[in-house]
C-alpha positions as CSV (number, residue, x, y, z in Angstrom):
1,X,18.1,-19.9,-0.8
2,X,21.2,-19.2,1.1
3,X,21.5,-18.2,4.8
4,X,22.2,-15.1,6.4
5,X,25.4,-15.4,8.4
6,X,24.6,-13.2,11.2
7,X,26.4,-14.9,13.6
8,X,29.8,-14.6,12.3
9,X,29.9,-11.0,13.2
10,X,28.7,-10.8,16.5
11,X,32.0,-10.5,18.5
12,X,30.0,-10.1,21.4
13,X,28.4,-11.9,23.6
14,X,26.3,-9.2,24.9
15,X,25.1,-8.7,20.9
16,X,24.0,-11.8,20.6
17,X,21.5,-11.4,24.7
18,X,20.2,-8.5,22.4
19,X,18.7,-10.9,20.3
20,X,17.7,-14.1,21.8
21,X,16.5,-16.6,19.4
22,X,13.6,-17.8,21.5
23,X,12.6,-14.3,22.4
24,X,14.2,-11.5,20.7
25,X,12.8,-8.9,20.5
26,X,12.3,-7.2,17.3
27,X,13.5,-4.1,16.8
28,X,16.4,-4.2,19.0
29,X,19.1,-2.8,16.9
30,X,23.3,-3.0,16.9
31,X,26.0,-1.3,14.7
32,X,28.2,-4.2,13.8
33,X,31.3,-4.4,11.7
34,X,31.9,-7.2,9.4
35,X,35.0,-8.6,7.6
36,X,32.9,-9.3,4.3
37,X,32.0,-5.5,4.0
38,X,35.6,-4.2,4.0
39,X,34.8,-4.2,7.8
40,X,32.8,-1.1,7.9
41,X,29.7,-0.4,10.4
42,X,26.2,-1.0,9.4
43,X,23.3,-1.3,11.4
44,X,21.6,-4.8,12.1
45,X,18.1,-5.5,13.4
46,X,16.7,-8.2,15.5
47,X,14.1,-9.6,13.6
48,X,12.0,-12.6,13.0
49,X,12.9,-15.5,11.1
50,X,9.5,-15.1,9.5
51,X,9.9,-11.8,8.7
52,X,13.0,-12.6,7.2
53,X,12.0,-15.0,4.9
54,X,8.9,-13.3,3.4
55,X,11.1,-9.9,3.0
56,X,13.6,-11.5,1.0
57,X,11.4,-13.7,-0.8
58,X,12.4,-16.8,0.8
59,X,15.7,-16.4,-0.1
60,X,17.3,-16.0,3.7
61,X,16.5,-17.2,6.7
62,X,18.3,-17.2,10.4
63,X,21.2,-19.7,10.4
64,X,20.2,-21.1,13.4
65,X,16.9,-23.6,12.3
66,X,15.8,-23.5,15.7
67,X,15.7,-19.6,16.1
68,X,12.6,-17.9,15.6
69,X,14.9,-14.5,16.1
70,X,17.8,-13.5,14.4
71,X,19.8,-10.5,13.5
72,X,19.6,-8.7,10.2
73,X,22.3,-7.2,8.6
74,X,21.3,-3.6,6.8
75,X,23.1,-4.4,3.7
76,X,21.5,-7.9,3.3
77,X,17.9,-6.9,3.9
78,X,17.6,-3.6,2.0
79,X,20.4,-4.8,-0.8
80,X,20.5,-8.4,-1.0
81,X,24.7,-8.0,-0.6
82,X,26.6,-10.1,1.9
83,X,29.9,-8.3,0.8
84,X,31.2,-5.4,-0.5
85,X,31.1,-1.9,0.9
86,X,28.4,-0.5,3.1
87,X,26.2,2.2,1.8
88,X,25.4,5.5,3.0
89,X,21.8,4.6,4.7
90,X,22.9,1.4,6.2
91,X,25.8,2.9,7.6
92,X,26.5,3.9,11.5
93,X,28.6,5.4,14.3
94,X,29.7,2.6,16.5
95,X,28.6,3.1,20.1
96,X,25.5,4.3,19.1
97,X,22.3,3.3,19.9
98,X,18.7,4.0,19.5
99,X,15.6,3.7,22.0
100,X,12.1,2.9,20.0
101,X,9.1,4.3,20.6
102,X,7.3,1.7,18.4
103,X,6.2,-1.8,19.7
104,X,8.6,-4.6,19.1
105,X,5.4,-6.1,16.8
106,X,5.7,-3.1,14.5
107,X,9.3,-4.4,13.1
108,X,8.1,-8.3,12.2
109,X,4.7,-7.6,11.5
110,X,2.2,-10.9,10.8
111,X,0.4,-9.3,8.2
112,X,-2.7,-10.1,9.7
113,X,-3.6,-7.0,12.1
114,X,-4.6,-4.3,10.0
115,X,-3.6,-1.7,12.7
116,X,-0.3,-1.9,11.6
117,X,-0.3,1.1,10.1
118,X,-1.6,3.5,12.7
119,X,0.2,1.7,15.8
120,X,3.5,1.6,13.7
121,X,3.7,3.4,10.0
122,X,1.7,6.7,11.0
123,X,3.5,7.1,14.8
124,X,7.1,7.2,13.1
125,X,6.3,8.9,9.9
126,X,3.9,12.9,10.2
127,X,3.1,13.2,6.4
128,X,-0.4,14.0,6.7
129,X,-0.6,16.2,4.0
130,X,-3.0,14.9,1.4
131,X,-1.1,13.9,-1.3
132,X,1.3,11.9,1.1
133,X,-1.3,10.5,3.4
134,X,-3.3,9.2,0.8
135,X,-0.6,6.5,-0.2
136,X,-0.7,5.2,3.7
137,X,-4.7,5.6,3.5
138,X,-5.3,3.4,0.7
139,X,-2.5,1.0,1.8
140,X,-4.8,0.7,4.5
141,X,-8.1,0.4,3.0
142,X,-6.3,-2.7,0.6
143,X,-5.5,-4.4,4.1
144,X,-9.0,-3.7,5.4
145,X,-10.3,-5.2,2.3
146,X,-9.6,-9.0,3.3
147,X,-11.5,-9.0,6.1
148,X,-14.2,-6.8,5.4
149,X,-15.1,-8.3,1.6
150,X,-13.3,-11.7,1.6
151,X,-16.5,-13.8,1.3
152,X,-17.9,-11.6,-2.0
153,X,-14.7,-13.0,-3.9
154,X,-13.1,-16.8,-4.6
155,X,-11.1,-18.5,-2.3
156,X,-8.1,-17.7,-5.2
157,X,-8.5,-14.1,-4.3
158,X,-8.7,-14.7,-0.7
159,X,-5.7,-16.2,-0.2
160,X,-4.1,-13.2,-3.0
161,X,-5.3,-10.8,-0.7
162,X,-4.1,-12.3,2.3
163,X,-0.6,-12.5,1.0
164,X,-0.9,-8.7,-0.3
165,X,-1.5,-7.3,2.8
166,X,1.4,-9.4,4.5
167,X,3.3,-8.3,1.5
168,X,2.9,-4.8,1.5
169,X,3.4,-4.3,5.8
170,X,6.7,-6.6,5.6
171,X,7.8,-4.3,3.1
172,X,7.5,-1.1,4.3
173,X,8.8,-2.2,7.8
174,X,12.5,-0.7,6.7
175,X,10.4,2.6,6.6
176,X,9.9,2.7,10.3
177,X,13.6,2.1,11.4
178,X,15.2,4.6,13.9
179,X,18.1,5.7,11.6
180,X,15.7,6.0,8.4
181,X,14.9,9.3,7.9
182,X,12.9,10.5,4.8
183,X,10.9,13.5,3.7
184,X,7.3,12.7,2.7
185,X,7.2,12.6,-1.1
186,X,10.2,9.9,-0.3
187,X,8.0,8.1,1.6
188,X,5.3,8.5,-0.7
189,X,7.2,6.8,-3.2
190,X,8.7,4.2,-1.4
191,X,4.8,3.1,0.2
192,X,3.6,2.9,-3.8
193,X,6.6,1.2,-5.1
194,X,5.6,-1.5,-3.0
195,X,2.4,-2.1,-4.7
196,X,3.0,-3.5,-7.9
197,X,5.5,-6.4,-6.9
198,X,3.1,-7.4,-4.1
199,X,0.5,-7.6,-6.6
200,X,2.6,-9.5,-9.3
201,X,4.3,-11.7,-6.4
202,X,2.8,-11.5,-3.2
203,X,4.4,-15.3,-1.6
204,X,5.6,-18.8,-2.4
205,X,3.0,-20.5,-3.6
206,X,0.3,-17.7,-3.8
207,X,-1.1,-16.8,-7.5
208,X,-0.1,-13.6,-9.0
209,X,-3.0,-10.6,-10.0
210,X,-2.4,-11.8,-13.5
211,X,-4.1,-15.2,-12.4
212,X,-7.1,-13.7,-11.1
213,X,-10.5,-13.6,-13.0
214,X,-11.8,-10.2,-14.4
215,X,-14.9,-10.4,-11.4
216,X,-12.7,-11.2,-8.9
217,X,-10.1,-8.4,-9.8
218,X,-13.0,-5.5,-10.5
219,X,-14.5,-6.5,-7.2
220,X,-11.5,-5.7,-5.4
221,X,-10.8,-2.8,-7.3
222,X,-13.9,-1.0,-7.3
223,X,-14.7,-1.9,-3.6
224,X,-11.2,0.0,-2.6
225,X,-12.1,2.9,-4.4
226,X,-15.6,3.0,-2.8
227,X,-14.0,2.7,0.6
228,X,-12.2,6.1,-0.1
229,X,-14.7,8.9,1.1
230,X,-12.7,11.3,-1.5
231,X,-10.4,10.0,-4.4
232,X,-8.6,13.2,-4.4
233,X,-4.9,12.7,-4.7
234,X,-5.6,9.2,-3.9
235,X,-5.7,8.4,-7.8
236,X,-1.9,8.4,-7.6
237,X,-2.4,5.6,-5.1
238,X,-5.0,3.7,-7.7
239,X,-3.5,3.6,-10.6
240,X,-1.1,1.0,-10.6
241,X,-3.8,-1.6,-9.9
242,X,-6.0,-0.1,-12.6
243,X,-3.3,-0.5,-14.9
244,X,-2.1,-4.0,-13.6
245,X,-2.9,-6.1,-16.6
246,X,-0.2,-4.2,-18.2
247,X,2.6,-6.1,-16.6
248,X,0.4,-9.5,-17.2
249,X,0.8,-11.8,-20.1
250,X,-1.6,-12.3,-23.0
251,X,-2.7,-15.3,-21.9
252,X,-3.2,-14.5,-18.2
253,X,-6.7,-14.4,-16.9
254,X,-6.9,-10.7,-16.5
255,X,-5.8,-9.2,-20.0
256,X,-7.5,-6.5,-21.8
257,X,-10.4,-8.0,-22.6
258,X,-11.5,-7.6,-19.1
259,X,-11.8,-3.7,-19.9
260,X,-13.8,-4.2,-22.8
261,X,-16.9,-1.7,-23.2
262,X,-19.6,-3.3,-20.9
263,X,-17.4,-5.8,-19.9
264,X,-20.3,-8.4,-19.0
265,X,-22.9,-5.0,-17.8
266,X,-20.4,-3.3,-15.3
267,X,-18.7,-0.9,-16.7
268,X,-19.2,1.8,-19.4
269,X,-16.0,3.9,-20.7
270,X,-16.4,7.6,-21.6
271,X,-14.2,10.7,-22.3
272,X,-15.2,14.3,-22.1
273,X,-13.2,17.2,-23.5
274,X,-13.2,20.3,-21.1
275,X,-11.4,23.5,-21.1
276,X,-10.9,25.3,-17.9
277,X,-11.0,28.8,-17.2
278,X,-9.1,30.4,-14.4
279,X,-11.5,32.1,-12.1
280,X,-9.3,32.5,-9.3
281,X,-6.1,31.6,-7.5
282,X,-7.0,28.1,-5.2
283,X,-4.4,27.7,-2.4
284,X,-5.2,24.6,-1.9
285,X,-3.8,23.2,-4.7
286,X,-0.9,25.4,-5.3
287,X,1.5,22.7,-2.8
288,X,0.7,19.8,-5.1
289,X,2.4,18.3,-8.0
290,X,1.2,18.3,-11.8
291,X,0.2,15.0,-11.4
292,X,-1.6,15.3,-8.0
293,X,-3.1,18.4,-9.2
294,X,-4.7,16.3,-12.2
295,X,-5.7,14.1,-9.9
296,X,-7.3,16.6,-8.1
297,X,-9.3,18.2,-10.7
298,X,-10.2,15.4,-12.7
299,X,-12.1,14.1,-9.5
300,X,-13.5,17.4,-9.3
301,X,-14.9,17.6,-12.6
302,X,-15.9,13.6,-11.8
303,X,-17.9,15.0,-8.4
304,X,-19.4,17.9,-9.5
305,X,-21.0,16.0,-12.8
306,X,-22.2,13.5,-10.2
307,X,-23.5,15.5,-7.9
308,X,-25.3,18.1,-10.7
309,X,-27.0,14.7,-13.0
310,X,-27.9,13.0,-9.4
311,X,-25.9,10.0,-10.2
312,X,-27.4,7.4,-7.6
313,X,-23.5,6.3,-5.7
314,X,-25.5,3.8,-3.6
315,X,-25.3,1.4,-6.9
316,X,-23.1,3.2,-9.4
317,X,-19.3,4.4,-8.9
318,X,-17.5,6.4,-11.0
319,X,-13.4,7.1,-11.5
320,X,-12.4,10.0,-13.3
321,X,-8.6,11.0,-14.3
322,X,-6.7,12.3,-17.1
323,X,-2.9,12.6,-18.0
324,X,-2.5,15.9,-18.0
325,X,-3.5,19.1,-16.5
326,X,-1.2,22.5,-15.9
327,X,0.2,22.9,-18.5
328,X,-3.1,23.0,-20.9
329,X,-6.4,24.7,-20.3
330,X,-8.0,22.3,-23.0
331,X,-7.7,18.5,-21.4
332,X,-9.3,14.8,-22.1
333,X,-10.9,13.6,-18.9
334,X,-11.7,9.3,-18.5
335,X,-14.9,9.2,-16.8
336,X,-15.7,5.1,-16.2
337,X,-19.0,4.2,-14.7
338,X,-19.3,1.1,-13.1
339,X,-22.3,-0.8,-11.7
340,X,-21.5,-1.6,-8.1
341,X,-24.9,-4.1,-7.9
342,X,-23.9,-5.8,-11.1
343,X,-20.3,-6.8,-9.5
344,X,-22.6,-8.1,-6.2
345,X,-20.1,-4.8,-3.6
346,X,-23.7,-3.7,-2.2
347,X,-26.7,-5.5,-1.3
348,X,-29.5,-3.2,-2.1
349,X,-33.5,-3.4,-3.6
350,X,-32.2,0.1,-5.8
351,X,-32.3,-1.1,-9.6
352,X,-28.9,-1.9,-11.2
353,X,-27.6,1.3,-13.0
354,X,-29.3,1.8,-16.7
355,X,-26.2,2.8,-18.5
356,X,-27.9,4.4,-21.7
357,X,-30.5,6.5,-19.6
358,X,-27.0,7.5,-17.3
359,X,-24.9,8.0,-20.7
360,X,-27.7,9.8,-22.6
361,X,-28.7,11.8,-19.8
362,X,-24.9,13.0,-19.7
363,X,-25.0,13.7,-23.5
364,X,-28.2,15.4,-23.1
365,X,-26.7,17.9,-20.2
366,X,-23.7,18.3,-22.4
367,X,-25.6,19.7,-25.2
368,X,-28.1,22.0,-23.5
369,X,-25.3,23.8,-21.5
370,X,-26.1,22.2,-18.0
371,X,-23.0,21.6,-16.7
372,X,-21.6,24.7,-15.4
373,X,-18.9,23.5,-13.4
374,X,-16.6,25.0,-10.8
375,X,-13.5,23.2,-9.7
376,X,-10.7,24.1,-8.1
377,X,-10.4,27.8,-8.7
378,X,-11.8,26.9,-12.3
379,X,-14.8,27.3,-14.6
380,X,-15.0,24.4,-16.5
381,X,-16.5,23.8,-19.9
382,X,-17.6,20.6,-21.1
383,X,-17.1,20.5,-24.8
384,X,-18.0,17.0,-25.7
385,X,-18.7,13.4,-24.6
386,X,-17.2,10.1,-26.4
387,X,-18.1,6.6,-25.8
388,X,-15.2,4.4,-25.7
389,X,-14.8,0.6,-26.6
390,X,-12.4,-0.4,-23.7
391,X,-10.7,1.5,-20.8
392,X,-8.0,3.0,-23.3
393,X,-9.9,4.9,-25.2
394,X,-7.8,5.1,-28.5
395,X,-10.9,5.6,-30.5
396,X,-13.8,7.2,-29.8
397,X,-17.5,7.6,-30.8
398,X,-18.7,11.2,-30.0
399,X,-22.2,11.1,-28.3
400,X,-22.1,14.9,-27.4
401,X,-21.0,18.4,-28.7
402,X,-21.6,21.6,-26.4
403,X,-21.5,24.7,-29.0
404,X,-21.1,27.6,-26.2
405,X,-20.1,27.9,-22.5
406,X,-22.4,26.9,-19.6
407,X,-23.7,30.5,-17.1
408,X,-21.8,30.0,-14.6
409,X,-24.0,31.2,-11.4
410,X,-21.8,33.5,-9.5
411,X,-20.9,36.6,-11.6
412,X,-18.0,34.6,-13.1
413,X,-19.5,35.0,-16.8
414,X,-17.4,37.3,-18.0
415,X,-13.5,35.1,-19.2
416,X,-10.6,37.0,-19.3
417,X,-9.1,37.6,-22.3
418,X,-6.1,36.0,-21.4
419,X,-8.0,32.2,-21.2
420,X,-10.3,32.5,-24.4
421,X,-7.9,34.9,-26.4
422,X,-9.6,38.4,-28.1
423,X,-11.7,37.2,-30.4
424,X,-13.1,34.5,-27.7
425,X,-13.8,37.3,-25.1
426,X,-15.5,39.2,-27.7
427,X,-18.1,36.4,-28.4
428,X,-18.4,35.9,-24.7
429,X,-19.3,39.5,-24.2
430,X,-22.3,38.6,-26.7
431,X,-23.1,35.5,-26.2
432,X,-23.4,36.0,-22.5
433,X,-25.9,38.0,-20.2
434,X,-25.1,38.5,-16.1
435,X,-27.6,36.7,-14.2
């Protein structure tokens, strides 16, 4: 650890009133100039000692030991550099000054009030827009997560959890200075680049993801994803703790043998093969991103097979994604099913799920041509339905083949040649009859 010299460059007094050690307050900001950064302005933050430490991961701290406040230079807390020139975003104007709006709590958060992020994140930042907001949303839903399913999971988890959420606030808290100023897909990716090394290393002495047991990790991660009315875009949020064991070692407790087929009666891994046909232009998804769009659709495709084969959501969830979507009208699709009773997320007299009646059911639909989706501006064909081993899906066992196109119910029948190609609009013209 070494300390923060932030005394050294207050050459006045009235800097240092700004930021009493006993009482602060956080957020108070000054543009200082210091001799170890060529002597060029940056702006400094009154912040607490706490803060400090968990930001940097208890590698500075206020020189004073008895402060609980102390100033924090730009360059130190967003860099790590105690020298060396100052960078565009850190650098100021001296003389000026800025007034928050925000509560002085917003810029040293605890980590333990979950209202965080509508008191401080959402009142500086307007990215509402789906696709943006979701990556606050489920920030949010993670932090509500402690208290609201704490005592379903080990006291291991607990205390991972806690950290996280501290984690993850104290991060983003450079997000919501005055002089920051970002568009929303920066912001976007600045609020999910936070994930992953709060997972990995939330605190001192707290266990990483990788040392949590498979039931412990799918409880949290299934009981997120229920908590999100819509997945949406949201699956951009998601993934990075779906695909956490990635970054963990072999021998950690949560490796790939926790996304085994099954894996102990809670999970079932499938894949269908659609092809979309363009029924007509969707505004609504014209704004997003290839990958959001995927997103999009893929939960689409997931909601409307849901809704059609009556899946019952009060004891099984379901994710569906894929890795690609606009620039193919043919496209895999992961559908997992998981068995929220099974992992103990709901209380309920309901049966657990019966995965082969679910599965066969599915195949059975498949094959009869009673699946006539419509998503997004799309008809959507299911073409088959594989069972996977694990949550990979590198091979495959086909359970389902559809030879011909559901009847679409609203005149939509009839596929332009310019989806099917002319000899596939000629067997549509026979094969189908308008109902």
């Amino acid at each position: 650890m070494w300390s923060i010299l932030v005394l050294s460059f207050l050459a006045q007094l009235a800097w240092a009133q700004q930021c009493n050690p006993s009482t602060g307050p956080s957020g108070t900001t000054a543009c200082v100039r210091i001799q170890a950064y060529n002597y060029q302005y940056q702006w400094a933050t009154c912040l607490t000692n706490s803060y400090i430490k968990q930001k940097s991961g208890h590698r500075h701290h206020c020189v004073n030991p008895l402060a609980t406040y102390c100033w924090y230079q730009c360059m130190v807390e967003v860099y790590s550099r105690n020298f060396g020139s100052v960078t565009k975003d850190c650098s100021c104007t001296p003389g000026r000054t800025f007034t928050s709006s925000l509560p002085p709590a917003c810029y040293s958060p605890a980590g333990d009030s979950c209202d965080w992020y509508s008191n401080c994140l959402r009142k500086k930042l307007s990215c509402e827009d789906a696709s943006n907001a979701y990556a606050i949303t489920y920030a949010e839903k993670f932090c509500r997560l402690y208290d609201e399913r704490r005592a379903l999971i080990s006291s291991d988890a607990q205390k991972w959890l806690d950290a996280v959420r501290r984690c993850l606030q104290v991060n983003l808290v450079p997000l919501v200075r005055p002089w920051v100023t970002l568009s929303c897909s920066q912001i976007r990716q600045n609020v999910l680049g936070t994930h992953t090394p709060c997972y990995l290393k939330p605190d001192q002495n707290v266990t990483s993801i990788c040392g949590l047991n498979c039931t412990d990790y799918f409880k949290i991660f299934w009981a997120i994803k229920g908590s999100l009315v819509k997945m949406d875009t949201a699956w951009e949020s998601m993934k990075g703790l779906w695909n956490i064991e990635s970054r963990c070692s072999s021998s950690s407790s949560l490796n790939r043998q926790c996304f085994q087929r099954g894996a102990g009666g809670i999970m079932n891994f499938t894949k269908i093969s659609v092809q979309k046909f363009k029924q007509r232009q969707d505004r609504s998804t014209s704004y997003l991103s290839q990958s959001d769009a995927g997103s999009r659709f893929a939960d689409g495709v997931g909601s409307s097979i849901a809704s059609i084969l009556k899946w019952n959501t009060i004891v099984m969830d379901w994710l569906a994604f894929t890795d690609s979507f606009a620039s193919h009208d043919n496209l895999d699709i992961t559908i997992i099913l998981a068995d929220r009773k099974a992992l103990g997320i709901v209380s309920t007299s309901t049966p657990s799920v019966n995965f082969n009646k679910t599965i066969h059911e599915f195949a059975s639909a498949i094959e009869n041509g009673k699946l006539p989706l419509q998503v997004d501006g799309y008809n959507v064909w299911v073409k088959s339905l594989a069972l996977c081993p694990d949550k990979y899906c590198a091979q495959t066992q086909t359970l389902a083949v559809s030879d011909e196109p559901p009847k679409w119910s609203n005149g939509a029948n009839t596929v332009s040649c310019s989806n099917v190609g002319l000899f596939g609009a000629i067997a549509v013209l026979f094969m189908y009859r308008l109902t």
